[in-house]
C-alpha positions in Angstrom: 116.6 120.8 66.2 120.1 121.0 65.1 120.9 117.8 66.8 124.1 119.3 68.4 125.6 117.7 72.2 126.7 121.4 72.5 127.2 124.4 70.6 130.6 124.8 70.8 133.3 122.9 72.4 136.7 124.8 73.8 139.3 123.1 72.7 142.8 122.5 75.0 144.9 123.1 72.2 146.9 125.5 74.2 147.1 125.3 78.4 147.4 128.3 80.3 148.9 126.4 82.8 151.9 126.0 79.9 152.5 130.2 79.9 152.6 132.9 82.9 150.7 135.0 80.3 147.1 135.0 79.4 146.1 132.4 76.8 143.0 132.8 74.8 140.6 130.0 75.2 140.3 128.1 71.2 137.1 127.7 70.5 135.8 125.2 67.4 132.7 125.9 65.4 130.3 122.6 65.3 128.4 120.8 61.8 124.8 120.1 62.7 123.7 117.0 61.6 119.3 117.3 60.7 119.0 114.8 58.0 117.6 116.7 54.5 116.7 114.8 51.0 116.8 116.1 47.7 120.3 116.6 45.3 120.3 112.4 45.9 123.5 111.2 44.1 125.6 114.4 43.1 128.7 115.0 43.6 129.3 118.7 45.1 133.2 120.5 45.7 132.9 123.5 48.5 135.3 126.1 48.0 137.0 128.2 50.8 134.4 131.2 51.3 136.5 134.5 50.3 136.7 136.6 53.1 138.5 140.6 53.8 141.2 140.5 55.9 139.5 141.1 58.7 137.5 138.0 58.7 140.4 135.8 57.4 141.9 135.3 61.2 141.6 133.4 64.5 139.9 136.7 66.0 135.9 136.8 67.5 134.9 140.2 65.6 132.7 142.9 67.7 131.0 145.4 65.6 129.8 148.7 66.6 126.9 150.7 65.4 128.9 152.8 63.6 130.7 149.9 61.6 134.0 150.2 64.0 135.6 147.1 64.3 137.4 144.9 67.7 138.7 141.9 68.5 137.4 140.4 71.2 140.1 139.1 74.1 140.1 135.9 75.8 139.2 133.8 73.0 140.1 132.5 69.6 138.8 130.6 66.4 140.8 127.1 66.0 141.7 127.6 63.0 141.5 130.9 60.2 138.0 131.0 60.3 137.0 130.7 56.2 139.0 127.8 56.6 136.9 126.5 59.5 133.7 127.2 57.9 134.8 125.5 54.7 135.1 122.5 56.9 132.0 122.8 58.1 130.1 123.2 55.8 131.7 120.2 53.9 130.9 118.7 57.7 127.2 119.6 57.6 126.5 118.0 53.6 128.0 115.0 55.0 125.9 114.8 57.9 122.9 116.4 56.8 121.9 115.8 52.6 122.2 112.5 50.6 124.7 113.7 48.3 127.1 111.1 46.4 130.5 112.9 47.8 131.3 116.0 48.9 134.9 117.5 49.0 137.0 120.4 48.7 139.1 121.3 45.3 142.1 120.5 46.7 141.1 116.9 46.6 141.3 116.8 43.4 137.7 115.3 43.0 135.5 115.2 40.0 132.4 117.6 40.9 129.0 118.1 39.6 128.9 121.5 40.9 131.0 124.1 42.7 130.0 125.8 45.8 132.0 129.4 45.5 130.7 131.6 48.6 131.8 135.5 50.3 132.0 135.3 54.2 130.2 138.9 54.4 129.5 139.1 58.0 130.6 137.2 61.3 130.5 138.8 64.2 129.2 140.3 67.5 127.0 143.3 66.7 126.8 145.8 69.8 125.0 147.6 71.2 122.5 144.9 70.9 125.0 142.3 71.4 123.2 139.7 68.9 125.7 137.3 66.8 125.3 138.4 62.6 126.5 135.8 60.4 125.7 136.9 56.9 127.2 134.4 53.7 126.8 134.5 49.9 126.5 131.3 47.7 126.8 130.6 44.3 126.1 127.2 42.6 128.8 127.0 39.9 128.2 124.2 36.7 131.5 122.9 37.3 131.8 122.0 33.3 130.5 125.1 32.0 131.6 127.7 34.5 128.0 129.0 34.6 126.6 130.1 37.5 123.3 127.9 38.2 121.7 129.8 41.3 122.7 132.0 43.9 121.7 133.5 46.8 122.7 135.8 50.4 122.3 133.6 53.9 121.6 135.4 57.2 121.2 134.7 61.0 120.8 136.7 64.1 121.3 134.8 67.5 121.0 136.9 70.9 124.8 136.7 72.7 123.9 137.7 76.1 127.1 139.1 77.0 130.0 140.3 75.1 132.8 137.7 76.4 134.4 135.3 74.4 132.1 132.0 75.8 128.9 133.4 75.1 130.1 135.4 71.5 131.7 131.8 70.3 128.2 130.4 71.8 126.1 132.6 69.6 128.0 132.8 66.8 128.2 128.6 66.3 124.4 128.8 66.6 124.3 131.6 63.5 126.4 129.7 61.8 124.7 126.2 62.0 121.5 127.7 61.0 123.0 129.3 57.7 124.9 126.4 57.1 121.6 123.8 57.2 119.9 126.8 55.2 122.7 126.6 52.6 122.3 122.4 52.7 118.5 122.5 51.9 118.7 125.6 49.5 121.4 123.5 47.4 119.6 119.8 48.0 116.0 121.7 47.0 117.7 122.9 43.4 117.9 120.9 40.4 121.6 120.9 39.4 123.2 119.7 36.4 125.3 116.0 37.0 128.4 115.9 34.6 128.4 113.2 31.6 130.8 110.6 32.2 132.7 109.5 29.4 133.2 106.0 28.9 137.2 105.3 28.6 136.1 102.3 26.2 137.0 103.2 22.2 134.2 103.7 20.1 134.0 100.9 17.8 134.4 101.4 14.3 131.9 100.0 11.2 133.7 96.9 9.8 
């Protein structure tokens, strides 16, 4: 369904064969690519989800019962991961909606609307050992400031076992299903477009 070669790809950033130590294997997050109509023609800027510290690193999270929190060994994120998710998600509108443009604010790109999201959850949940990826969206009227729609996104994946291949695994799977959620929930709304004003001088009565 998601249209994905694999779920996650490990990524030789860094050999082992380069250190006598042990070097965590990089992992990468992946965009699935469904193809989903609607929002036709907008152009949409995704912000950086906010994130607590503890969510704002290279680490693969395991959370307890009890809300206790560890990082996992033997693996990493490639990149801080509300970074990597900003990415994509960006990724996954390309791939997935038929928007006019999507970017990032950084670009410096006139938007439509904003995409301001809270990376709540991301992580191993034991003793069940399932993946929990938990986001929440707002659509922002990037003119007005006003917030158009919002809503909380959540997915549960089985992990198997708790080692870094099958976490990464189960949590790129999480992911790529809130992330297409996210793509139709935005394509399915009606959103405002911002005028364009014409450069040209308005004529005046002779």
């Amino acid at each position: 369904m998601l249209g994905r070669a694999g779920c996650v790809l490990a990524v030789a950033g860094l050999s082992a064969a380069c250190s006598s130590g042990s070097v965590p294997t990089t992992f990468d997050l992946s965009a699935p690519s469904s193809r989903i109509g609607g929002a036709s023609g907008l152009q949409i800027s995704v912000n950086e989800p906010a994130a607590l510290q503890s969510l704002s690193g290279q680490q693969i999270i395991v959370k307890d019962q009890s809300g206790a929190i560890t990082f996992l060994g033997g693996g990493q994120w490639s990149d801080n991961l509300p970074r990597l998710i900003q990415t994509r998600l960006i990724n996954t509108f390309e791939n997935a909606s038929q928007l006019r443009a999507v970017s990032r604010p950084s670009s410096g790109a006139v938007a439509d609307v904003q995409l301001i999201s809270e990376l709540r959850n991301f992580e191993i949940s034991t003793p069940g050992n399932e993946a929990f990826v938990e986001i929440a969206v707002k659509i922002i009227n990037d003119s007005s400031g006003r917030i158009v729609n919002a809503r909380i996104f959540r997915a549960r994946v089985p992990a198997g076992s708790v080692d870094a291949p099958n976490a990464a695994r189960a949590l790129d799977q999480a992911l790529s299903t809130v992330m297409l959620d996210i793509v139709r929930w935005v394509s399915g709304n009606r959103l405002p477009r911002r005028e364009i004003v014409s450069d040209r001088p308005v004529p005046t009565p002779s």
